[in-house]
N, C-alpha and C positions, 0 to 999 in steps of 0.2 A: 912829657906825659907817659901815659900806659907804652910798651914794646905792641901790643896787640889789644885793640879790643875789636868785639863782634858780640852780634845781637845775640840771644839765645833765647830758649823756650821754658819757662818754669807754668809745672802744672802740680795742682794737690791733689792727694788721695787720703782720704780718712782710713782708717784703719782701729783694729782692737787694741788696747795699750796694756798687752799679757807679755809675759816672758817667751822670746822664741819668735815672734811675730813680725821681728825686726830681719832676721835672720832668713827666714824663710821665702821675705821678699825679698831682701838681696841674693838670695842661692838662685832665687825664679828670675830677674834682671842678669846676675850674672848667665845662666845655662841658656838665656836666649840672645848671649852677645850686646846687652845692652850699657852701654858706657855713660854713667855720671859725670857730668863736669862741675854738680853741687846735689846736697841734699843737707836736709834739715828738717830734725822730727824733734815733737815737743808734744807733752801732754793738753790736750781740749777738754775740758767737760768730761773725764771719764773714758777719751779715747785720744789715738793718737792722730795729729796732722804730721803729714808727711809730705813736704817740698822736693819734690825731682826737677833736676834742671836735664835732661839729657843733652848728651851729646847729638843723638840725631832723635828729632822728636818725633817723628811718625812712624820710628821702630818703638817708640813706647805706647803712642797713640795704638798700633796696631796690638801690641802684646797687652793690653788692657782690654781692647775689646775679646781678644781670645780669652781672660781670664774672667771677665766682666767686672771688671775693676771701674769704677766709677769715678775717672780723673774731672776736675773741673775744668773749666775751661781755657786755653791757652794766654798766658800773661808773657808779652816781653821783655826781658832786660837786657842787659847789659855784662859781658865779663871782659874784666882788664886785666891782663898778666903783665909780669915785668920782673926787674930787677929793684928790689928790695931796701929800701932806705927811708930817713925818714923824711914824714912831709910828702911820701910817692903820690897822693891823692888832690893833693891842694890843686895842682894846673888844671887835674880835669874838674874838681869842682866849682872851682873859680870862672872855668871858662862857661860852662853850664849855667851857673848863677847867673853871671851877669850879662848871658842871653835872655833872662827870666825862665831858666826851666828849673825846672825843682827836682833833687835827688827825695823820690818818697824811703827811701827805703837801701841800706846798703848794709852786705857783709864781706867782710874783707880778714883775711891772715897771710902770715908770713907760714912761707911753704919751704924755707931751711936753703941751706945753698945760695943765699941772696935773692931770693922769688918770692913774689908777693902774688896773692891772685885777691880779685874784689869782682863782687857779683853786684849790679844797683840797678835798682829801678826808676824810672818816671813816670809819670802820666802817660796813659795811653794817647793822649791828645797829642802829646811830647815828645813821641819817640822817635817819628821821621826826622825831626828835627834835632833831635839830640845826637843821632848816630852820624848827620851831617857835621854837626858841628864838630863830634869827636872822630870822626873819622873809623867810625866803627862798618867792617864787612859783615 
C-alpha cells in the first residue's frame, strides 16, 4: 500500500475568475507561511472554485477570517504518498471496496523521482472507518 497516509482537511473558496487573482492568493497564503499539501481551481458559473487542502488547517481557518474570505466548510480526506509504480492504488482501493466504503472522489499524480501522491475522499459517514482500515494518522 501507500508509504504514508493521513487524514487531511480540504476547504473551498469561490473567488473572481480574472487574470492576476490566482496569484495574489498565493502571494497572500505564501507571506502568511501557509503550506499546500493540494489545490485545485477550475471555472464555476463565471467564477472561480478554489480547493485548499492545507497542511495545517486552522492557519488557513484563521487567515480567512483575517481577510474575510468565505471558506466552506471543512471536508475530510485522505492523502497517500509513496513510491511510484504501476497499479500503486489497487491495494488501498481493493481494501476499501471490499469493506463496502466507497472512494467518492480521487486525485492522484506522479511527483518525478518515483513518488506518487493521491488525495481521496469518502463519505463523511466513512471516514472513521476508512482511516482505520488504511491505517491513516
Amino acid at each position: 500500500m501507500a508509504k504514508g497516509i493521513r487524514k487531511v482537511n480540504h476547504y473551498v473558496l469561490h473567488g473572481e475568475d480574472r487574470p492576476g487573482e490566482g496569484a495574489h492568493l498565493l502571494k497572500t497564503l505564501k507571506k502568511h507561511g501557509v503550506n499546500l499539501l493540494g489545490l485545485t481551481v477550475y471555472p464555476v458559473r463565471g467564477a472561480s472554485q478554489v480547493e485548499l487542502i492545507p497542511e495545517d488547517a486552522q492557519q488557513l481557518v484563521d487567515l480567512a477570517r483575517r481577510y474575510n474570505w468565505k471558506l466552506s466548510g471543512k471536508k475530510t480526506g485522505f492523502l497517500a504518498q509513496g513510491r511510484d509504480r504501476a497499479g500503486v492504488l489497487v491495494k488501498l482501493a481493493e481494501k476499501l471496496g471490499k469493506a463496502g466504503v466507497n472512494i467518492t472522489a480521487i486525485d492522484a499524480i506522479a511527483a518525478g523521482e518515483e513518488r506518487y501522491g493521491a488525495i481521496f475522499w469518502v463519505s463523511a459517514k466513512d471516514v472513521a472507518r476508512a482511516a482505520e482500515l488504511i491505517g491513516a494518522r
